[in-house]
N, C-alpha and C positions, 0 to 999 in steps of 0.2 A: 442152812437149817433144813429141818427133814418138814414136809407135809403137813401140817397141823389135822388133815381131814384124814390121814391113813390112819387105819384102825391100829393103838397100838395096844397089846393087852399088858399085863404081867411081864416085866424078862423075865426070857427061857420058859414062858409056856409055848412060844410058838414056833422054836428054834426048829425048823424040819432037818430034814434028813442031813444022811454025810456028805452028801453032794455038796452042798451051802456052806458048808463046815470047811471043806476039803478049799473052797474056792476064798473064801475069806483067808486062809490059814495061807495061802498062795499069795494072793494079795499082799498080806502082811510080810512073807518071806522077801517079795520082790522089793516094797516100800525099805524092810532094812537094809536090801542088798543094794538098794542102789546108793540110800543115804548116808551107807556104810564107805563106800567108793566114792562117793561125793564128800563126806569130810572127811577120811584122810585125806586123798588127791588135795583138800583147801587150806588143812590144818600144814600138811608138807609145803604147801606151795607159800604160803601163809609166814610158817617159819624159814624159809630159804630167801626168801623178797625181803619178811622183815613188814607187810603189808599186814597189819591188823585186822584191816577189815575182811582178811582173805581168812585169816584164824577165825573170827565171830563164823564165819558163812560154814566154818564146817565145826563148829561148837551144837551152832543153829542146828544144820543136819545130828548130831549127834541125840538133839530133845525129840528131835522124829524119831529116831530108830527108838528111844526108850518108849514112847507112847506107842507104836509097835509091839516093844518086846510085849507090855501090858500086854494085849490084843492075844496075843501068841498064847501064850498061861491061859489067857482066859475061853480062849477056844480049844484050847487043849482039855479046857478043865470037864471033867462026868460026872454025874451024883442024881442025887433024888431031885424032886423038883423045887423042893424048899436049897438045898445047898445050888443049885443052877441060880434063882435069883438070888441067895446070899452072892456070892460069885460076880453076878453081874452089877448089883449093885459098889461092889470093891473095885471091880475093872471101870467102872465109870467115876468112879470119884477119882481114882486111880488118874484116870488119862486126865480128867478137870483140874488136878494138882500141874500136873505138867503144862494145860495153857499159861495158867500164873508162870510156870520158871520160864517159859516163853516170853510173857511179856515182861518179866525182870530184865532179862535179857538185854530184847529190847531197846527196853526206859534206859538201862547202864551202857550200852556201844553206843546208840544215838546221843547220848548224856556228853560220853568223851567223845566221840565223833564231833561235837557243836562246841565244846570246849578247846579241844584244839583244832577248832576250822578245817577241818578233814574233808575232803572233796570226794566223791563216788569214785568207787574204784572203776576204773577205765579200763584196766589192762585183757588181753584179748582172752586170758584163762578163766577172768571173770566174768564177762561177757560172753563166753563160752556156756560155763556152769548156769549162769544163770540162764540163760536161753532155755536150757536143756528143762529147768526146773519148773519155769512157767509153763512148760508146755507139758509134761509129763506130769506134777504134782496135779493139778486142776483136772484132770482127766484120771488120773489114779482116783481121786477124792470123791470123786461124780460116781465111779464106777462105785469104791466102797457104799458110799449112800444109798444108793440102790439097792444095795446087796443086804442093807442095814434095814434098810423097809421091809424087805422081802423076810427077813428074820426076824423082823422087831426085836432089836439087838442094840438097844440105846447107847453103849460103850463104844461099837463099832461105827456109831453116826458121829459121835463124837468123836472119834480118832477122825473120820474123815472129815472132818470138818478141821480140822488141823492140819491136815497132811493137806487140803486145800489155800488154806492161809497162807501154808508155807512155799506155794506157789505163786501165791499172792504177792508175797515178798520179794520175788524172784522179780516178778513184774513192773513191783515198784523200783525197782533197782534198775530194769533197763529203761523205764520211762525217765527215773531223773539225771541217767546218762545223758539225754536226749536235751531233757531242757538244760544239765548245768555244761553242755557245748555250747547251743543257742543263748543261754543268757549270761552265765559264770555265776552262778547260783551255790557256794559250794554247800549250803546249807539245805538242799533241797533232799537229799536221801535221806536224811537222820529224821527231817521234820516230815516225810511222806513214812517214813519206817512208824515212829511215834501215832501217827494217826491211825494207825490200825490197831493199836495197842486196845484202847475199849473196846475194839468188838472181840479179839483176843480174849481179853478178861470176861466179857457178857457172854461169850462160849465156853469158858471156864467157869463160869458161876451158872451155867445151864446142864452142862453135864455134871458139878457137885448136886443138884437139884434133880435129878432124874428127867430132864425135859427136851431131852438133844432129839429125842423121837414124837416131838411133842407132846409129850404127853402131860396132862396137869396130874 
């Protein structure tokens, strides 16, 4: 969540120059290029194993790059000041629609994951990927937010706030690696994935709200 105390005005009264523009627009290019490489690499590896949970992980990636592509349009987009906040207000509901297909997600692979007792995937490609994503996603995220203050650009706090999550998830995936060896827990990824699900959703009903910049 962004500041409640930073001053946010209007979107797109405060958007400064193409420098901010240009680095946001970078940003965004890198978040799809990598999540683009990360689900095919999961979705191939995914259908070659025959491992589902390797399909979800690059489905997952695939709801980042859309929330992305938003971003992209919307920083691409030029006009009067009236059409910039029209604009931003689209891109921010825009991205708040995508937390929801996130947590459908979710609620439906954790669903069948705990239905047919489905154990965290182990294997070293997974463990790989994910590694990569915890550490990269949370720090891309951080960086976007920033940059999201700096513009008072409430569409773009809300992407990152996504692109954070989904690091998030990354996270939880290698923690319940950890306990379902130490305990034989197989039900611990699906029920730690599920619990992130309402803040998912209360970021997705803060960005259809205009408020990811705190703003009331």
């Amino acid at each position: 969540m962004l500041n409640s105390e930073k001053s946010c005005a209007n979107p797109g009264d405060n958007l400064t120059g193409d420098a901010q523009v240009r680095t946001a627009l970078n940003l965004q290019y890198l978040t799809i290029g990598y999540n683009v490489l990360e689900g095919v690499a999961c979705i191939v590896a995914g259908g070659l194993t025959g491992v589902l949970s390797m399909l979800a992980f690059g489905i997952d990636s695939f709801i980042e790059v859309l929330a992305s592509a938003i971003m992209v349009r919307r920083l691409r987009f030029r006009g009067t000041t009236d059409e910039l906040e029209q604009a931003e207000t689209r891109a921010q509901r825009a991205v708040g629609i995508t937390f929801f297909i996130l947590a459908a997600f979710i609620l439906f692979e954790s669903g069948r994951d705990l239905y047919a007792r489905e154990s965290p995937d182990q294997s070293t490609f997974a463990l790989i990927i994910a590694a990569a994503s915890a550490v990269a996603m949370p720090l891309l995220g951080r960086i976007k937010r920033n940059l999201a203050l700096r513009m008072n650009m409430p569409s773009l706090a809300s992407e990152a706030a996504q692109t954070t999550l989904c690091g998030w998830l990354s996270i939880i995936l290698l923690l319940t690696v950890g306990v379902y060896r130490l305990t034989g827990w197989w039900w611990v990824d699906a029920v730690g994935a599920i619990a992130m699900t309402p803040i998912i959703i209360i970021e997705g009903v803060k960005s259809l709200q205009g408020k990811s910049c705190g703003c009331s």
